[in-house]
N, C-alpha and C positions, 0 to 999 in steps of 0.2 A: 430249601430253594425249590419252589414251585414251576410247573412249568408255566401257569396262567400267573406269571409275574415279570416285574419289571426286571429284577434283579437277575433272574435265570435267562432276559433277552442280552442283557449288558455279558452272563458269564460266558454265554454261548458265542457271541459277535468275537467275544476274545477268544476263544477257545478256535473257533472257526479262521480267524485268522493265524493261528500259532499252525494250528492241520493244516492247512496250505505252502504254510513255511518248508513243514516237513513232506511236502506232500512224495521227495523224491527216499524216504526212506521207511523201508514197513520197521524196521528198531525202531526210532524214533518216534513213528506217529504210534507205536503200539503202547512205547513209555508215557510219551503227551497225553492217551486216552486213560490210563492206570493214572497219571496224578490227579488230571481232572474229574476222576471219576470219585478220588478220595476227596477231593477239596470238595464235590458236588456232597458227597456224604454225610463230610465234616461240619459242614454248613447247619446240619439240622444240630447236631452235637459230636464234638471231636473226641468225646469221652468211649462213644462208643464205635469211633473207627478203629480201635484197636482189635475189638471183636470180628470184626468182619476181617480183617487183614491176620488176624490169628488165627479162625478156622478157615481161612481161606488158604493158607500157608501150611496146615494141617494136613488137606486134602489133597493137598498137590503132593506132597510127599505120600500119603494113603495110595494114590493113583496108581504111583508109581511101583510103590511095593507090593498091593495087588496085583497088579498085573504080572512082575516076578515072582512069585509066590502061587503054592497051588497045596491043595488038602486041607488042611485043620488050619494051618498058617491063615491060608487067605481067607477062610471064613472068621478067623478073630479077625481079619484086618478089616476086611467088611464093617463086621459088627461093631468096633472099635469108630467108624467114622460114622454109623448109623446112631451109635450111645451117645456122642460127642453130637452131634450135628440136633439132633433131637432131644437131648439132654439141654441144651443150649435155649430149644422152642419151651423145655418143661421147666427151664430156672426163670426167665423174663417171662413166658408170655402164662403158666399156668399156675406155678406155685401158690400165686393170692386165691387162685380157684379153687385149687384143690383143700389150702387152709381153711378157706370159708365155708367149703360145703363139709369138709371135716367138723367145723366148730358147729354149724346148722344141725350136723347130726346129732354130735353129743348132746348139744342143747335140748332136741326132743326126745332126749330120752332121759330128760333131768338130769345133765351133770352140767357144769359149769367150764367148758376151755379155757384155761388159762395162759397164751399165748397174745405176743402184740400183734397188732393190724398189719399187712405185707403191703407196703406201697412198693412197688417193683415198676420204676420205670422199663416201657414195652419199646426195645430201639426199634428205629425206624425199619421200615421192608425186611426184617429177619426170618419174617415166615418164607421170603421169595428168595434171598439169597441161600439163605442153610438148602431150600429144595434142590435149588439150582448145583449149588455145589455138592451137596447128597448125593443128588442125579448122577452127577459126573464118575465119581466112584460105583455106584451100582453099574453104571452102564461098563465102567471097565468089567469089572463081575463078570457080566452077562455077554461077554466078549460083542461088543455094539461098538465100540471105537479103544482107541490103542491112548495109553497114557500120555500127556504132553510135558515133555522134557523141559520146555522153556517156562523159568519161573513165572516171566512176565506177561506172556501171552496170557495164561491160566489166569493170574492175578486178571489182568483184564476182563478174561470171559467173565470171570465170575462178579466184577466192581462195574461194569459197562454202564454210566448212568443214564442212558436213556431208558432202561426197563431193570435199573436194579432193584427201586423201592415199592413197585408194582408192578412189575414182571412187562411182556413177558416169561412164564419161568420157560427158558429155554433149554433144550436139549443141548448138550454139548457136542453131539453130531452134526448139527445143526450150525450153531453160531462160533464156535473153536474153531473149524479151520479158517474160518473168513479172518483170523487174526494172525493166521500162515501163510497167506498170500497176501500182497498188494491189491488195496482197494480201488478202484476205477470207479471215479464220480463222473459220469457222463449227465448230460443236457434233460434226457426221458429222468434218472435217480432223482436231481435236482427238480423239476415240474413235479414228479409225483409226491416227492418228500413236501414239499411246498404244501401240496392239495391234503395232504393227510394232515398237516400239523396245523392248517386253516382250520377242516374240516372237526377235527378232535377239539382244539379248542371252542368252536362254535357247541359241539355236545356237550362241553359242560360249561362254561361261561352262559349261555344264551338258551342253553335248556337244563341242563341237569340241575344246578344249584337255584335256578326258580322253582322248578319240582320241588327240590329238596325245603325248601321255606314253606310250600304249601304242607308238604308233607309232615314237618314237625310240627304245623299246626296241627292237622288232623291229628295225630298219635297224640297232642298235649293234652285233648279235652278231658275234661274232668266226666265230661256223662256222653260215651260212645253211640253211635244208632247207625243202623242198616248203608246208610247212605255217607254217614262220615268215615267209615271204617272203608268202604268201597273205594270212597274216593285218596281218601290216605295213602293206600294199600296199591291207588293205580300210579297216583304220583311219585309214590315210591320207588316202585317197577321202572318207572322212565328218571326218575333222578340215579339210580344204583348203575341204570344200563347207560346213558350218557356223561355219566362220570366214570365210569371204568371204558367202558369203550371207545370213551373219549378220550383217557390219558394210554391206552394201546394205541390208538388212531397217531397221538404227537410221540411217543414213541417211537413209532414204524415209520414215522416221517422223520423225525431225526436221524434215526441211525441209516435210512437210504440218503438222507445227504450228508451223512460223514462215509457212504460208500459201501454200508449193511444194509442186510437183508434180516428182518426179524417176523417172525410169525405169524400170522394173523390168528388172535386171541380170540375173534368175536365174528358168527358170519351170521348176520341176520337171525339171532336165535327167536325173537318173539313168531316169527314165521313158521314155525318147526310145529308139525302137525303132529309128534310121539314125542315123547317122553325122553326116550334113548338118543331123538334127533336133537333134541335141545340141548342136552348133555355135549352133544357133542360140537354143540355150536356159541355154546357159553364157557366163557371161561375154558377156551381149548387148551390151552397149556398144562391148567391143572388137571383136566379130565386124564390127559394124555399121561402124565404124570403116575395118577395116581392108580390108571389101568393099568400102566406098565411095572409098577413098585408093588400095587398090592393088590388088587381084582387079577392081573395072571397069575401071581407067583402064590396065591390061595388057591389056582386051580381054573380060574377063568369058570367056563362054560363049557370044561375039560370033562367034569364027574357026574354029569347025570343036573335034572332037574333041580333037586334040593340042594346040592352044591352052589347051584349057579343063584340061585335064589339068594343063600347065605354071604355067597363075595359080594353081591348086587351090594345089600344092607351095611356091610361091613365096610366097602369102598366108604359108600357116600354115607358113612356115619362119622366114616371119618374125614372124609372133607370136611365136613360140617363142623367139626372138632377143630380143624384147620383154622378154621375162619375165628375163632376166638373163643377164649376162656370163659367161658356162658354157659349154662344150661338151654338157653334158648337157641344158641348154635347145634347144639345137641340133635335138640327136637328138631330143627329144619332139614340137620344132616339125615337124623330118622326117619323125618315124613317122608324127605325124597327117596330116600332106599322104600320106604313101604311100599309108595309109591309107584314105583322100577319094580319091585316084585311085582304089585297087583298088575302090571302092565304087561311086566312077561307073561304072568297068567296069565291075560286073557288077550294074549295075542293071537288066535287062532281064530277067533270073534270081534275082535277091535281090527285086526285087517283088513276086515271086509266094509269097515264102515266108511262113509265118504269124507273127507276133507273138513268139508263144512261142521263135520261132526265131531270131527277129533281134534281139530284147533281149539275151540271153548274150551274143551276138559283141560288141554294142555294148559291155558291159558289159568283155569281156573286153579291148577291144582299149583302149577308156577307162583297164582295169584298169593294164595294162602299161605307159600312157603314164603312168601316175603314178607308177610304179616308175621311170622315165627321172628324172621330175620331180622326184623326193623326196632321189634320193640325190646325195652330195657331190660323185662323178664319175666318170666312164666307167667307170673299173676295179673301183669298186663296184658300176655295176650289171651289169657282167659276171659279178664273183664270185655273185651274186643269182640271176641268169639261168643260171649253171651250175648252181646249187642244187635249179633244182625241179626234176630227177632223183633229188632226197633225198629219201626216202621215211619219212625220221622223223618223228617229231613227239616234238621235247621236252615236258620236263614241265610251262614255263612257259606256252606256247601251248594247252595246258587250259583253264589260269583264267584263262588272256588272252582266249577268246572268250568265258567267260560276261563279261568283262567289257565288252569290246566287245557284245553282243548288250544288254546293260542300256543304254548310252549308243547303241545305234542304233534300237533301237526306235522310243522315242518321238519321234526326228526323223522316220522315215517314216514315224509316224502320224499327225504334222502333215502331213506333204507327201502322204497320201492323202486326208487332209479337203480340207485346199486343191483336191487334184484334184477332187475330187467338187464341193465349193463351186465351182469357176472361176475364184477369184479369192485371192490374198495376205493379203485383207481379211475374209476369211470369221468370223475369229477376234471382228472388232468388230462384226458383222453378228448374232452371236446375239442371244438375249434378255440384257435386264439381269443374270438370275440368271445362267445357266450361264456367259456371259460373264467374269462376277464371279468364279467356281468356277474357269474353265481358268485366267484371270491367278490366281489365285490361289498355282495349282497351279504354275506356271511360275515365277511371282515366289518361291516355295518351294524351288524345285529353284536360282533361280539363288542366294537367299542360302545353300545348303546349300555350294555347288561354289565361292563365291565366295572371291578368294584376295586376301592384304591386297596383294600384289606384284602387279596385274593383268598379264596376258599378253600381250605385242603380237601385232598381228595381223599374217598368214604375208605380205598382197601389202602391207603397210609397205615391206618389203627391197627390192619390185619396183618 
């Protein structure tokens, strides 16, 4: 069930009138958000709600006995929901990787694998859910919040469909207690939830998935050059950011009109003049995640130079790991940690440099890592990488950047207002008129681009 679909408008209308039914009891609407969040689940396949409601039920009980529990007890208990929960990422989302680059090995070294092919269906959002409930356990660990007693609540935190199948991965300090108190849907929740779930869907209806068409052109060609690869490579950058920040953008806007507050995943990162700034402004949930689970408890920026250098590399190799059973996840997770390294290095010289100077690189080095990201695998993006020595520019690559230049505009001239405004919300913060005029104008663009087969979104796969 999509959220740029007909079917998810028809499940929400019902769903939004059942929460009002119950609007005078936090039981009730807590149980009405845990059905709807399975039935929103079940929708892709019910084969694998069983998964998500077994380590979900897992955890809650882990929580609990952590938190009781102190010495050697609670570090198996720990460990026991880290093996489980990431066990779970190594049986669906890695094993065919790991078989295949087992079998690649032996292969060159002349022996023969004989083992059959792994098709391992990859269920839906299981990278987002296992962190999320991960999360919740380590944080009891790290004494950061107290175990939650109510079975339902927890089921909820962790099934919540407006950001289960693509985060955001939420902190359980964070989004837990908002299902221990009584939600207050006020007038401002409603107007902004409105302007975010307008606004996200215009990112990817109306930009992102015409990028994305360009873009599988570009990566299809059979003879890559200077100019195709650039362009590919840009289109990319604005299809990957207006489909994930598009589906946080209708996220944050659902869940403030069912009366949450969910986190803002994404603040302007193409604007981010460092390296360490864009980190922290892409993909926030994960960054935040994976600083707090594995960059400090390796030590942070604790032990000296070389220490901090080696968490850097190791965090984001494993992000990049995150993101999918690829060698080519691999490499992007790598470049960005080398990356983080070269930049710690020469921050005592790159400080001094101005704006203008340290955006491009950001840009550039961003650029490249999405060219890792995008393509099928290694030997693609090496044929890509030998390319931009090619000094052509086909004919197609003409009308491909006015085309791309019509669909990037108007994303950066929302993400220039937002800057100027400060805030996501800016768009619901005008006057009634103009207000009225820009959804207008957006609600226009997206029934123009709107397709009857909606387009899944790119971090579903992840």
């Amino acid at each position: 069930m999509l959220f740029n679909s007909g079917t998810f408008a028809l499940f929400f209308a019902a769903f939004a009138g059942l929460y009002w039914l119950v609007r005078n009891s936090l039981v009730g609407r807590n149980r009405l958000i845990l059905a709807a969040s399975w039935l929103f689940y079940g929708w892709w396949d019910w084969r694998f709600l069983g998964l998500l409601i077994g380590s979900s039920l897992l955890d809650h009980r882990l929580g609990i006995a952590v938190e009781e529990a102190t010495g050697t007890r609670r570090r198996r208990l720990v460990a026991f929901s880290v093996a489980v929960n990431l066990g779970l990422l190594g049986v669906f989302k890695y094993t065919g990787f790991f078989a295949e680059s087992l079998a690649a090995l032996i292969r060159s070294l002349g022996g023969t694998p004989d083992w059959p092919t792994l098709n391992i269906v990859l269920p839906v959002g299981i990278s987002f859910y296992t962190f999320q409930s991960l999360g919740y356990v380590l944080d009891i660990d790290h004494g950061r919040i107290k175990a939650c007693r109510d079975r339902v609540q927890f089921l909820a935190f962790v099934a919540f469909f407006p950001q289960l199948v693509a985060g955001p991965i939420e902190r359980a300090s964070r989004l837990l207690p908002q299902f221990q108190t009584p939600r207050v849907i006020t007038t401002d929740s409603i107007r902004t939830g409105l302007w975010l779930v307008i606004l996200g869907l215009f990112r990817k209806v109306a930009v992102a998935d015409p990028c994305g068409a360009l873009a599988d052109i570009a990566f299809a060609q059979e003879h890559h050059t200077t100019a195709g690869v650039v362009l590919g490579v840009a289109a990319f950058a604005l299809q990957i950011y207006g489909d994930f920040a598009g589906y946080s953008d209708m996220a944050r806007g659902i869940a403030r009109l069912l009366g949450f507050e969910l986190m803002e995943n994404f603040a302007l990162p193409y604007f981010a003049t460092g390296l360490r700034t864009f980190w922290r402004r892409w993909h926030i949930s994960l960054s935040e995640w994976l600083r707090d689970n594995i960059y400090i408890p390796l030590g942070g920026n604790r032990f000296g130079d070389f220490r901090t250098l080696r968490n850097l590399f190791v965090t984001m190799a494993v992000g990049g790991f995150w993101h999918g059973a690829s060698w080519h996840f691999v490499a992007w997770g790598a470049w960005h940690g080398l990356a983080l390294v070269a930049a710690f290095a020469a921050r005592p010289l790159a400080g001094k440099w101005p704006a203008w100077v340290r955006w491009p690189l950001v840009v550039a080095v961003v650029g490249f890592g999405w060219l890792l990201f995008r393509v099928p695998d290694l030997s693609t993006a090496r044929s890509m990488i030998l390319a931009l020595g090619d000094g052509t520019a086909p004919v197609w690559v003409q009308s491909a950047c006015i085309y791309l230049a019509w669909f990037s505009v108007p994303l950066l001239t929302l993400d220039l207002a937002q800057s100027r405004a400060g805030s996501p919300d800016w768009g619901a913060r005008l006057d009634p008129i103009p207000r009225a005029g820009l959804q207008g104008v957006l609600l226009f663009a997206i029934a123009v681009a709107w397709k009857r087969e909606p387009a899944t979104f790119l971090y579903f796969q992840f």
